[in-house]
VMD Tcl script that draws the C-alpha trace (Angstrom):
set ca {
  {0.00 0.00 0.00}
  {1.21 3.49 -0.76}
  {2.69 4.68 2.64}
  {0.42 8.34 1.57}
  {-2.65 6.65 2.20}
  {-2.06 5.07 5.57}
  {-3.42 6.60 8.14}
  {-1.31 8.10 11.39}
  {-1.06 6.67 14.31}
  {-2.29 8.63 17.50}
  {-5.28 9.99 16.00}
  {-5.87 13.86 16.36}
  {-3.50 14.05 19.50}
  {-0.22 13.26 17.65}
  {-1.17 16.04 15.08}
  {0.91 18.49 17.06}
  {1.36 22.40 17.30}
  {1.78 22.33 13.44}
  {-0.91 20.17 11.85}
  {-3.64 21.49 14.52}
  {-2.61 24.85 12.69}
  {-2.48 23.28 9.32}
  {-6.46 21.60 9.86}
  {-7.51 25.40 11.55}
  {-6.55 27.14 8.27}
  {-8.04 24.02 6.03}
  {-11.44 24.79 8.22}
  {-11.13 28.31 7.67}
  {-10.91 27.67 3.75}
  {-13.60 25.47 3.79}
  {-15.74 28.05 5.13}
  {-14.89 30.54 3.45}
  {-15.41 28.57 0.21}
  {-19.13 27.81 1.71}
  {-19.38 31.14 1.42}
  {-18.65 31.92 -1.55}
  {-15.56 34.16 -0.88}
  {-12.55 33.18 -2.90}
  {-8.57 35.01 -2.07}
  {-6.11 34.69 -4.86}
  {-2.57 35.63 -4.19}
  {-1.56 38.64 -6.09}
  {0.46 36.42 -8.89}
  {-2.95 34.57 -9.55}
  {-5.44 37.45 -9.78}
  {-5.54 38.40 -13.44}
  {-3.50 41.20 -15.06}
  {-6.26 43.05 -15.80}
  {-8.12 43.28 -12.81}
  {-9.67 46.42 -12.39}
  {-8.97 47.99 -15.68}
  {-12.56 48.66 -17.34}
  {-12.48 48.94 -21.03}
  {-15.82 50.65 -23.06}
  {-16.20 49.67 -27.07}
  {-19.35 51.35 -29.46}
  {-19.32 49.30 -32.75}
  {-20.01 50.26 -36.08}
  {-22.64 50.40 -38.78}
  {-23.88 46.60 -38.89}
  {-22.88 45.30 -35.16}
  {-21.07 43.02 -33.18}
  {-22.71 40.29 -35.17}
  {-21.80 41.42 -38.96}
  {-19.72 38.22 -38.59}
  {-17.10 40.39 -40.33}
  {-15.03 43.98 -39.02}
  {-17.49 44.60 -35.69}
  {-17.46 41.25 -34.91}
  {-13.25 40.68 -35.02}
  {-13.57 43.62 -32.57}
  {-15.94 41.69 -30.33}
  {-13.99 38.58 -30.65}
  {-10.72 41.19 -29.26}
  {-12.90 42.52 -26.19}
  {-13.84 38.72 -25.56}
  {-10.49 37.60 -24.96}
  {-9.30 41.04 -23.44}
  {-12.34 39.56 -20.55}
  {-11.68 36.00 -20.77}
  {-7.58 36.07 -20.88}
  {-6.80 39.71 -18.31}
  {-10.15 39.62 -16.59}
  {-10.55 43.56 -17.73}
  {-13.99 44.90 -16.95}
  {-15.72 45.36 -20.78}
  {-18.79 47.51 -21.43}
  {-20.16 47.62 -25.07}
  {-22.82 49.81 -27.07}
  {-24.45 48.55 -30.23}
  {-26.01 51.63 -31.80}
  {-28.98 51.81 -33.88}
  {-28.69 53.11 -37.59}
  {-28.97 56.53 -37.43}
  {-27.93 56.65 -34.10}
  {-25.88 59.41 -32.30}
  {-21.99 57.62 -32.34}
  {-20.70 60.68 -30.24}
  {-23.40 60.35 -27.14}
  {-22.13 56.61 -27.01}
  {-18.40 57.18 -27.00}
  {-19.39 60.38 -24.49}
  {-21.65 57.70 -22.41}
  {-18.54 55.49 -21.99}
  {-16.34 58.19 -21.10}
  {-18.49 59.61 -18.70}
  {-18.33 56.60 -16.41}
  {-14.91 56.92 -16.05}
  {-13.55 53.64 -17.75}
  {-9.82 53.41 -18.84}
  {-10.36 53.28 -22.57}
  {-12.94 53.71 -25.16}
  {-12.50 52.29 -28.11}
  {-14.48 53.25 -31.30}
  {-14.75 50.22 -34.36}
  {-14.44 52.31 -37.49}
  {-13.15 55.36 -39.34}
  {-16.80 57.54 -39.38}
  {-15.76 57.70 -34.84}
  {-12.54 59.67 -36.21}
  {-13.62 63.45 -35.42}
  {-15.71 62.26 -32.25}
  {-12.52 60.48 -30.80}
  {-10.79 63.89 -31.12}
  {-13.44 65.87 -28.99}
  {-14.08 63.75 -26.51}
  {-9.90 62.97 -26.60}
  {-9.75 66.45 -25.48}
  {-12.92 66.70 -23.32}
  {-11.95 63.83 -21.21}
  {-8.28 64.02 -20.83}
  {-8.18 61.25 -18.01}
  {-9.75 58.51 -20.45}
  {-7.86 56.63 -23.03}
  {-9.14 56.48 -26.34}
  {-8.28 54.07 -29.61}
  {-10.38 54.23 -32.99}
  {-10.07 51.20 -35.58}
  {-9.14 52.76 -38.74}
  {-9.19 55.87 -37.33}
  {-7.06 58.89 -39.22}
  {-6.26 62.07 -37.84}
  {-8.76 65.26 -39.01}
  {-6.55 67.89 -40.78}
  {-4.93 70.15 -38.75}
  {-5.21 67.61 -35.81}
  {-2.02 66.59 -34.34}
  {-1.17 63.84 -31.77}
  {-3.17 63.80 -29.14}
  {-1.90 62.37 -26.06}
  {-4.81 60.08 -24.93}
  {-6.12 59.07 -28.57}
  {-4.48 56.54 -30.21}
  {-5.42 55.06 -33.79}
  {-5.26 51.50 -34.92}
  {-4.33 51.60 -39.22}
  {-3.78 48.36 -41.53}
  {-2.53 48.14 -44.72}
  {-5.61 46.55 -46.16}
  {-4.27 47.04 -49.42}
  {-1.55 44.44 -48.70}
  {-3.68 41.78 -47.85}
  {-6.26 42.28 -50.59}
  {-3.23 42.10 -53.58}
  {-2.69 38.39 -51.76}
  {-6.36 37.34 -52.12}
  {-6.52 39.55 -55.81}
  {-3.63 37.03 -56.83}
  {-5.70 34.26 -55.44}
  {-8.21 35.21 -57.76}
  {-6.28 35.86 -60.80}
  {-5.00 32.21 -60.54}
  {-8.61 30.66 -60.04}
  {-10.56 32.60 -62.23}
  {-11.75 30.68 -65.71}
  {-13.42 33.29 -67.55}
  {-10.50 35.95 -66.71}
  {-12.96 38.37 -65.47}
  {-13.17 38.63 -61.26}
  {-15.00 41.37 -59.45}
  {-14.87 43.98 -56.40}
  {-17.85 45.54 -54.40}
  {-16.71 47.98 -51.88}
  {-19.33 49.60 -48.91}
  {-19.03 52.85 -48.81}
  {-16.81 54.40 -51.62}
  {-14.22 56.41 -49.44}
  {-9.96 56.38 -49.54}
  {-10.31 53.62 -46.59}
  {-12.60 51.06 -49.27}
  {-10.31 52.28 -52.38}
  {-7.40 50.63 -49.96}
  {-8.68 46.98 -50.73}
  {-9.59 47.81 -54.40}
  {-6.22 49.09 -55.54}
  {-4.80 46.17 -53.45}
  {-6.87 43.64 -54.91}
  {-6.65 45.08 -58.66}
  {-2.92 45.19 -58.32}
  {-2.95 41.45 -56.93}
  {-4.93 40.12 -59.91}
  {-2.79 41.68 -62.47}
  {0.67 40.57 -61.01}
  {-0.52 37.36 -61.62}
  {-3.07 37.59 -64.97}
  {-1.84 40.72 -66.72}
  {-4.80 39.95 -68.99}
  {-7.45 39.34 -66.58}
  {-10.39 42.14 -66.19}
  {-11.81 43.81 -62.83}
  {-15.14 45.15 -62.82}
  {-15.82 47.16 -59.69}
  {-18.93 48.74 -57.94}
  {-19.85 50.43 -54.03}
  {-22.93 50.42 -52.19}
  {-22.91 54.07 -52.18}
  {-21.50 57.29 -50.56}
  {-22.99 57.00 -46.60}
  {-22.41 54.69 -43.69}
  {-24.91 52.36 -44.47}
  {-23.32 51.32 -47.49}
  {-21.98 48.97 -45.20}
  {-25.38 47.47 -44.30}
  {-27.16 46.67 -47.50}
  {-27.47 43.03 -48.62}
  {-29.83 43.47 -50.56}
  {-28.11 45.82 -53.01}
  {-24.88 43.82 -52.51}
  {-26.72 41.00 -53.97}
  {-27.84 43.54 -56.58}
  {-23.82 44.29 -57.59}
  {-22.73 40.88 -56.67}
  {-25.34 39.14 -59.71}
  {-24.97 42.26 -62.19}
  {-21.14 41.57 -62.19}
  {-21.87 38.05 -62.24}
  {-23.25 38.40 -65.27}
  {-20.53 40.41 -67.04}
  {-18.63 37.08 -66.51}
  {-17.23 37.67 -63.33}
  {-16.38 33.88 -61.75}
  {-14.64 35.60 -58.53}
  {-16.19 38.43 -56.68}
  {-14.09 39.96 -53.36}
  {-16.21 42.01 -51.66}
  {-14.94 44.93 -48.69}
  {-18.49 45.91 -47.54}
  {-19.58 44.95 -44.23}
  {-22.64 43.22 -43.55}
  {-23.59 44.44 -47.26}
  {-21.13 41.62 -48.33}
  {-23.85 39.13 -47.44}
  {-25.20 39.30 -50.21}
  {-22.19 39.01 -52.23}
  {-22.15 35.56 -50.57}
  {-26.12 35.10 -51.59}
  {-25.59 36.14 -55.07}
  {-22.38 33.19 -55.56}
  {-24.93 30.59 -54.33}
  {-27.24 31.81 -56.33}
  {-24.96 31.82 -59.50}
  {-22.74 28.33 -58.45}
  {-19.76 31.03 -58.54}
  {-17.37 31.92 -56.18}
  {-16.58 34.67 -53.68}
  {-14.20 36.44 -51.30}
  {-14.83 37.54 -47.52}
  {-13.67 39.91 -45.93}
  {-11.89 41.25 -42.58}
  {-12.79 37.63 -40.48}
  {-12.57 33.91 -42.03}
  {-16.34 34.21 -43.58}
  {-16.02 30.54 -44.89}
  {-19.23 29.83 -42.94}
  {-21.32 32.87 -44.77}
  {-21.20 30.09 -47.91}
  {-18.77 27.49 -47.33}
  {-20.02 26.65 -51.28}
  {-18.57 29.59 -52.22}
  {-15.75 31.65 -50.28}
  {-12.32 29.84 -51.38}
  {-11.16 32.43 -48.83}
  {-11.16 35.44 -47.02}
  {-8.78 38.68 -46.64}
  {-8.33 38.48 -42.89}
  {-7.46 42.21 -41.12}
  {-6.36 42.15 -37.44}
  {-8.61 43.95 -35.55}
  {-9.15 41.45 -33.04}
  {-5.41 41.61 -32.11}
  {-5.18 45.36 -32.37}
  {-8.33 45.60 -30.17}
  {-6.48 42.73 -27.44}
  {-3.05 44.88 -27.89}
  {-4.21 48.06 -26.94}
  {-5.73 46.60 -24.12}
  {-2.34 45.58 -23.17}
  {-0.93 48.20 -23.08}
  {-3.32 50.47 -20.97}
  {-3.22 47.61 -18.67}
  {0.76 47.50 -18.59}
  {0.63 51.75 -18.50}
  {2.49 52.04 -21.90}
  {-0.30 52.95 -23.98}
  {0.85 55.19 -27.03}
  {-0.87 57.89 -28.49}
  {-0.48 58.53 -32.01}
  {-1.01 56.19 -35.44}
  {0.21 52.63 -35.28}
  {0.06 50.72 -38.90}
  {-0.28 46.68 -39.12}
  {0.34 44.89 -42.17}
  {1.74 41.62 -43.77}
  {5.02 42.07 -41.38}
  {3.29 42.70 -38.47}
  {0.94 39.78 -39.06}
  {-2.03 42.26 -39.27}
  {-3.53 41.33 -42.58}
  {-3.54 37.77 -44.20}
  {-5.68 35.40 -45.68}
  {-7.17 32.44 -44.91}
  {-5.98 28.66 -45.82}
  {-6.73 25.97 -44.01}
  {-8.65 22.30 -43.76}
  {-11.94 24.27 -44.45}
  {-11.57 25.96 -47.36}
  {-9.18 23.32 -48.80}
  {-11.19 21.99 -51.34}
  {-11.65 25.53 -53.02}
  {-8.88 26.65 -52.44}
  {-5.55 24.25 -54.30}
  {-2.20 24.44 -52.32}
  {0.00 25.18 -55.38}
  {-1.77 28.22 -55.19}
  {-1.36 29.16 -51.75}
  {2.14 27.92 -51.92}
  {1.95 30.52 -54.62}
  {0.63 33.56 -53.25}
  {2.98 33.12 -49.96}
  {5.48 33.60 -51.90}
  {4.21 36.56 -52.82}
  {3.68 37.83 -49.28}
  {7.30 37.10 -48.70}
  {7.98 39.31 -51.70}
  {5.77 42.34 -50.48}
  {7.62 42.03 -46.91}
  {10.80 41.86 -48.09}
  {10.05 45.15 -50.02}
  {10.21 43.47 -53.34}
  {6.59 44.14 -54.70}
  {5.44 47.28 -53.40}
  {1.67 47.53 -53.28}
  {0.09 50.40 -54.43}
  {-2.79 52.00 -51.97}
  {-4.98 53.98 -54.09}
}
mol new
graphics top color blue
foreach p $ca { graphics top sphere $p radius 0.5 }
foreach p [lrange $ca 0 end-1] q [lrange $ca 1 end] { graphics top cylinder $p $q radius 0.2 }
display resetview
């Protein structure tokens, strides 16, 4: 028998000074579990603790399975992996952005975080009107004549370098030589993923033929499936056997005008291989879950920076997606392919153009 398990002679007597202590403070614990009071030591208790993080998504929500919903995915793990404090606001369309971020602010958390470049001038006022809160905008860009501010800090990618890798993709898949782009709300930030994605295609099929169209010229471009279906078929039927799409929740129906059409199509921002795993051989992945979880970090670890900080292809902020899922759209001499390429743009060799 293992010597462990064997009880001690004496009984509770022969415990001594030391285990009568050692059974007291057992008791105690037991209790205290009872009652539903739990003490970590300081090295256990989480590294956030304390810290209380706000975040106001964009047009289309935290459920747009696409850019809102890598942000929520980022404020998750910020919870589940520091144990920060997170507080969220979902607004309605048409709803006042500023009164949210303001809302946020107002109840003194550490950081505010808005998802999306339209937060960019609101950020800068309430920056300056609550100089004890920390704020961070996703895609944000300064206003002109706005300099650094010292509690705003915006998160940039350079979209355009992932969408070239998934434009290549499609210039090596395509049959008919003719692929397609609809973009959300036609703005610089959109034209990012076009001239990406057009430069892509071409590197690879100098001959091949982009046809390109936006929702329109107002935030809920990014919230229109309806008329990205609309685009989605009309360039469909131009000949178009690969459509990527940068357009929110309005890219749904990019995805419902491939199955309609047995064609194929491109996500956007997060893997969207589940939108129409018929149809998207892959997706154009952008970090924003990361640069949401980073940020975080830092407030956390008090060396949040203020200022622009830019993520692409070297700083693993933009991508695309390959894996057992998409597999079967998506042939490995052509990913083998288009890393390559990646390697190329990193090393400086192939310098994507951005507009």
């Amino acid at each position: 028998m293992d010597s462990r398990s064997t009880p001690t002679s004496g009984g509770p007597r022969a415990l001594g000074a030391t285990g009568r202590l050692i059974a007291l403070l057992v008791g105690i614990n037991a209790v205290l579990v009872i009652l539903g009071v739990v003490f970590l030591a300081p090295a256990e208790r989480a590294a956030g603790t304390g810290i209380r993080v706000g975040l106001v998504f964009d047009v289309g929500g935290k459920n747009d399975k696409s850019f809102n919903e890598a942000a929520w995915r980022g404020l998750q793990r910020a919870k589940a992996e520091l144990g920060v404090e997170v507080q969220f606001i979902e607004p309605t369309e048409g709803a006042d952005r500023e009164s949210a971020l303001r809302t946020l602010a107002a109840r003194g958390v550490d950081l505010v975080i808005g998802v999306g470049f339209i937060f960019g001038p609101d950020l800068e006022r309430l920056a300056v009107a609550f100089p004890n809160v920390k704020f961070a905008g996703i895609d944000y860009s300064p206003s002109p004549g706005i300099g650094t501010l010292p509690n705003l800090a915006g998160l940039q990618f350079r979209e355009h370098e992932g969408s070239f890798l998934v434009g290549a993709i499609a210039g090596l898949i395509t049959h008919t030589k003719v692929v397609g782009f609809v973009g959300g709300m036609k703005i610089p930030l959109i034209r990012k993923f076009e001239a990406g994605y057009e430069a892509g295609v071409h590197h690879v099929c100098p001959t091949c033929r982009v046809v390109s169209a936006y929702a329109g010229t107002e935030p809920k471009a990014f919230a229109d499936p309806s008329l990205g279906e609309e685009l989605a078929s009309a360039q469909y039927a131009q000949g178009a056997d690969v459509i990527f799409h940068a357009a929110g929740k309005t890219g749904d129906g990019v995805f419902a005008a491939a199955r309609h059409n047995g064609a194929r199509a491109i996500g956007v921002d997060s893997d969207q291989y589940d939108a129409a795993p018929c149809c998207v051989v892959t997706s154009m992945v952008k970090g924003v879950d990361v640069a949401v979880l980073d940020v975080i970090k830092d407030v956390i670890a008090n060396t949040f920076k203020p200022g622009l900080h830019e993520l692409g292809l070297a700083e693993h902020g933009v991508g695309f997606v390959a894996d057992e899922r998409n597999r079967g759209l998506l042939p490995i001499e052509v990913v083998n392919e288009v890393h390559q390429l990646s390697d190329e743009i990193v090393k400086g060799t192939i310098v994507v153009p951005d507009k």
